[in-house]
Backbone as JSON Lines, residues from 0, in Angstrom:
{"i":0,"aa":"X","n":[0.85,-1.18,0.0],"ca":[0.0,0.0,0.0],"c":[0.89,1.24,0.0]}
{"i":1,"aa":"X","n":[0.81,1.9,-1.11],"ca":[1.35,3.09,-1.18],"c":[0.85,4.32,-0.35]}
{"i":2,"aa":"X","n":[2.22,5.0,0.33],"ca":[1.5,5.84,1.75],"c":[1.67,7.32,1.03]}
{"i":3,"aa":"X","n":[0.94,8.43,1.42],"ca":[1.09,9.42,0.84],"c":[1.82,10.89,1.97]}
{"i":4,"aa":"X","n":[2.28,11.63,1.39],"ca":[2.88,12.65,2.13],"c":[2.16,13.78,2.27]}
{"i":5,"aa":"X","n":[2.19,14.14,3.65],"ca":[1.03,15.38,4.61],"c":[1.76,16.44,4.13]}
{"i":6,"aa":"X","n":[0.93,17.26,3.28],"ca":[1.25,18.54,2.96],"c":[0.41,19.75,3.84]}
{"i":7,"aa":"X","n":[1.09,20.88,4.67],"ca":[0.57,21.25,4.76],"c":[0.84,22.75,4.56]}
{"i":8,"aa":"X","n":[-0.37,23.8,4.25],"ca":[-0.03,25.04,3.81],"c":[-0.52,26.38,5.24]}
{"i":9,"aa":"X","n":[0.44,26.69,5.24],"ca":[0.28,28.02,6.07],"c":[-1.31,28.93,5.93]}
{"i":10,"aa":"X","n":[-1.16,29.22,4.89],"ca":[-2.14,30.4,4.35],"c":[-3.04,30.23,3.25]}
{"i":11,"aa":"X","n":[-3.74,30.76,2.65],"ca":[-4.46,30.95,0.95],"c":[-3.45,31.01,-0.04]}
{"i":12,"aa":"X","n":[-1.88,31.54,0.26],"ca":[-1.49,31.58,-1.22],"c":[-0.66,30.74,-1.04]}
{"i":13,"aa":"X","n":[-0.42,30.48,-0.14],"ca":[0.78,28.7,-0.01],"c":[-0.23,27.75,-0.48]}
{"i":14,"aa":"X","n":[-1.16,27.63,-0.05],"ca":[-2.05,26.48,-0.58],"c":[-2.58,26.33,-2.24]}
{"i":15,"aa":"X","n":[-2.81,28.19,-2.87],"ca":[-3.0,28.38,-4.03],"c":[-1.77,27.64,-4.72]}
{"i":16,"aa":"X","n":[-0.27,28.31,-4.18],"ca":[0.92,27.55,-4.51],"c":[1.59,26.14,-4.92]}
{"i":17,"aa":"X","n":[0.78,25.55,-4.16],"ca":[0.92,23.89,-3.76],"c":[-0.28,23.66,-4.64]}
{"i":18,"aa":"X","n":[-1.21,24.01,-4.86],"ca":[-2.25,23.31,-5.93],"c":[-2.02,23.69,-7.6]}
{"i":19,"aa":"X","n":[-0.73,24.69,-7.34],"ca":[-0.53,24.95,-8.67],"c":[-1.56,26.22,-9.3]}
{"i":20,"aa":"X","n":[-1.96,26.87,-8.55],"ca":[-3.26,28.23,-9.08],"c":[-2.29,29.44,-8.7]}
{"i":21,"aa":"X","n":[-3.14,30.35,-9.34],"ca":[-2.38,31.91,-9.33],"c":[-2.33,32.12,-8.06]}
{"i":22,"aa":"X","n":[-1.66,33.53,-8.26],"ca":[-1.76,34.27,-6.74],"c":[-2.55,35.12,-6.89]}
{"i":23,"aa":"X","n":[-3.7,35.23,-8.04],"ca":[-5.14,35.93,-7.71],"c":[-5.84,35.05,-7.13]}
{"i":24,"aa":"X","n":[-5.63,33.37,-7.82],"ca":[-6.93,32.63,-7.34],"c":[-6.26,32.37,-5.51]}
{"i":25,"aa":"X","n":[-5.85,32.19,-5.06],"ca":[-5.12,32.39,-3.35],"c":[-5.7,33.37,-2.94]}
{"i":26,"aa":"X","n":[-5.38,34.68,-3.23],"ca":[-6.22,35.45,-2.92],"c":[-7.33,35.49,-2.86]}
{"i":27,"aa":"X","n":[-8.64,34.96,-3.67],"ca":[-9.68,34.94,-4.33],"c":[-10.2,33.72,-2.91]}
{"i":28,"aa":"X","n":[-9.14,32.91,-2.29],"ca":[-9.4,31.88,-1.62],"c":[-9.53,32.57,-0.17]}
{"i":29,"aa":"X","n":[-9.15,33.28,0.23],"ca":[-8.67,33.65,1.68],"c":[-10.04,35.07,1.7]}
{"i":30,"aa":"X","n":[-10.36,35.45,0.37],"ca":[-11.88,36.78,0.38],"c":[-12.49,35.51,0.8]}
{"i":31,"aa":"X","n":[-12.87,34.43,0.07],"ca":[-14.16,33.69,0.6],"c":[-13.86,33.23,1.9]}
{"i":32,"aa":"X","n":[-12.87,32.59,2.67],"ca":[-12.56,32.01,3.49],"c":[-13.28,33.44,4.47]}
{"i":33,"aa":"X","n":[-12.52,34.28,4.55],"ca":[-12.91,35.58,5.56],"c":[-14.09,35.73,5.47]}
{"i":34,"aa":"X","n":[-14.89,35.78,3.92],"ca":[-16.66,36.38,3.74],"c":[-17.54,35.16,4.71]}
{"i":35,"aa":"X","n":[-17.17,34.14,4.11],"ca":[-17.73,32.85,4.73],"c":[-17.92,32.98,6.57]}
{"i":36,"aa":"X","n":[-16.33,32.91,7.39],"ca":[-16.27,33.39,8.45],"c":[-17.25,34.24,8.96]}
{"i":37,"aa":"X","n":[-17.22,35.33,8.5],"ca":[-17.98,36.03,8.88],"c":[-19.59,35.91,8.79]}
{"i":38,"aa":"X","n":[-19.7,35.3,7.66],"ca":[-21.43,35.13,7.86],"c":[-21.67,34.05,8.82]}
{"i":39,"aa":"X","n":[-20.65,33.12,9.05],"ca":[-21.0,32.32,10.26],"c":[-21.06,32.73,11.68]}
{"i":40,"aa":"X","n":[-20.45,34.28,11.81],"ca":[-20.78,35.04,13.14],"c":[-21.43,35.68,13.35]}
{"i":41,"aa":"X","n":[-22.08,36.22,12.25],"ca":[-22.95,36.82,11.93],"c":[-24.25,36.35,12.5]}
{"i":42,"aa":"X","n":[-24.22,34.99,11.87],"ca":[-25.5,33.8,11.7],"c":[-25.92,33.82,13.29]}
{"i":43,"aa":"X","n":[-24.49,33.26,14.14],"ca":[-24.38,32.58,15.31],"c":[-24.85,34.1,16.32]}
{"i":44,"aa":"X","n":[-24.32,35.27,15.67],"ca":[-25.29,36.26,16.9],"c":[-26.37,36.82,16.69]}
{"i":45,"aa":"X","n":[-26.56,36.56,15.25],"ca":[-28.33,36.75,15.4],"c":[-28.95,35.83,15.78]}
{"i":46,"aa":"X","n":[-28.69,34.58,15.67],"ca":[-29.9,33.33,15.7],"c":[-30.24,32.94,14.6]}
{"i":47,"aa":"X","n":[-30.47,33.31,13.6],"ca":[-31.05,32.97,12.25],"c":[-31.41,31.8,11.78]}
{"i":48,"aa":"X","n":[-31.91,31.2,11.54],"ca":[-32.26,29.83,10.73],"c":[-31.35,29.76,9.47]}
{"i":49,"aa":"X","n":[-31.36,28.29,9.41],"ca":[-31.02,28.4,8.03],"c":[-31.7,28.55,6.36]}
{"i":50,"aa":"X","n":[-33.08,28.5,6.71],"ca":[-34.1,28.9,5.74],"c":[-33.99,30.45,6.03]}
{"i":51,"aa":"X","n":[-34.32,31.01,7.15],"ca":[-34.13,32.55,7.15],"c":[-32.55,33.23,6.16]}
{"i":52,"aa":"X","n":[-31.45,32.48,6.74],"ca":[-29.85,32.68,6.02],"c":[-30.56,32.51,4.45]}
{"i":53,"aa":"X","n":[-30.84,31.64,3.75],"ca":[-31.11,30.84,2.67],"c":[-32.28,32.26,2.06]}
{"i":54,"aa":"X","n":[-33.2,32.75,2.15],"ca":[-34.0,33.73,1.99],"c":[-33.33,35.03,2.2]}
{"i":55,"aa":"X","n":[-32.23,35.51,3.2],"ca":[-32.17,36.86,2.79],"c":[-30.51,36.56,2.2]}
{"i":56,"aa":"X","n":[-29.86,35.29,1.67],"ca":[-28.62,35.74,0.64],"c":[-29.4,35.3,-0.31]}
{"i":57,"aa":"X","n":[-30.63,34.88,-1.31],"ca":[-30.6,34.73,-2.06],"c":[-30.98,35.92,-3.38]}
{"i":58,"aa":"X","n":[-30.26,36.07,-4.39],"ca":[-29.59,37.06,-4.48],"c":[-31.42,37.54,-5.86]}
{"i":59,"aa":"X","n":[-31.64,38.96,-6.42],"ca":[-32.23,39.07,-7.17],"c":[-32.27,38.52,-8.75]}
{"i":60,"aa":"X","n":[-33.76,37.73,-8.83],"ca":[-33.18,37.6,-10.5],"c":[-32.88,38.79,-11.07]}
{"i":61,"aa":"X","n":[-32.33,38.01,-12.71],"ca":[-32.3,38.83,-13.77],"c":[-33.24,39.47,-14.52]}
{"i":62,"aa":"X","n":[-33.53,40.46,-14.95],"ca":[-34.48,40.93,-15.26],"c":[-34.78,40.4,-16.83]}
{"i":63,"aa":"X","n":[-35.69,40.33,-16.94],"ca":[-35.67,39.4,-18.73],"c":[-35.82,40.71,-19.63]}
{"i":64,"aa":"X","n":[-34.23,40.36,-20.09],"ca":[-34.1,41.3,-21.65],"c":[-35.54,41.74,-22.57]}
{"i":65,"aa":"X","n":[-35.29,42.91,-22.98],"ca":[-36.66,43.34,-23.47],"c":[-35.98,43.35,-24.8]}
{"i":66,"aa":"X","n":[-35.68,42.91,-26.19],"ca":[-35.21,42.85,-27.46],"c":[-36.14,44.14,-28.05]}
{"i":67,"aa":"X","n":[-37.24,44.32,-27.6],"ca":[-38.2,45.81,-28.61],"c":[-36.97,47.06,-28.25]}
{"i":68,"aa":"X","n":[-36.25,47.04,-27.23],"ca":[-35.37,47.98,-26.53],"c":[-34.02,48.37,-27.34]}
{"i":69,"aa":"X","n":[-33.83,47.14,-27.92],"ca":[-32.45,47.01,-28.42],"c":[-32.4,47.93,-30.18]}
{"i":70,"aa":"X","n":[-31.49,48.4,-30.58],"ca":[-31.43,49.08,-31.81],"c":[-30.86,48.42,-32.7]}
């Protein structure tokens, strides 16, 4: 049985590093990591449900293109 080696990464862009992605997408990793965080403290001092969470991020549709509009 082949054993495998524990990699481990400090941060978002060591890990972007080690997976081989930019140092936008690292970056791009550590905004969600923080946004995420935070809506989980968010969540935890209001109380919120998760149907309530689920209802106020869900985001507005698109408005359906009107083509009579277009030139």
């Amino acid at each position: 049985m082949r054993r495998f080696k524990s990699i481990v990464a400090k941060d978002a862009a060591e890990l972007a590093d080690i997976l081989g992605l930019s140092p936008a997408d690292g970056a791009e990793l550590q905004l969600r990591s923080d946004l995420n965080d935070k809506i989980i403290e968010v969540v935890r001092k209001t109380g919120l449900t998760h149907d309530q969470v689920a209802k106020l991020s869900r985001p507005e549709l698109p408005r359906k293109h009107d083509d009579s509009l277009s030139m």
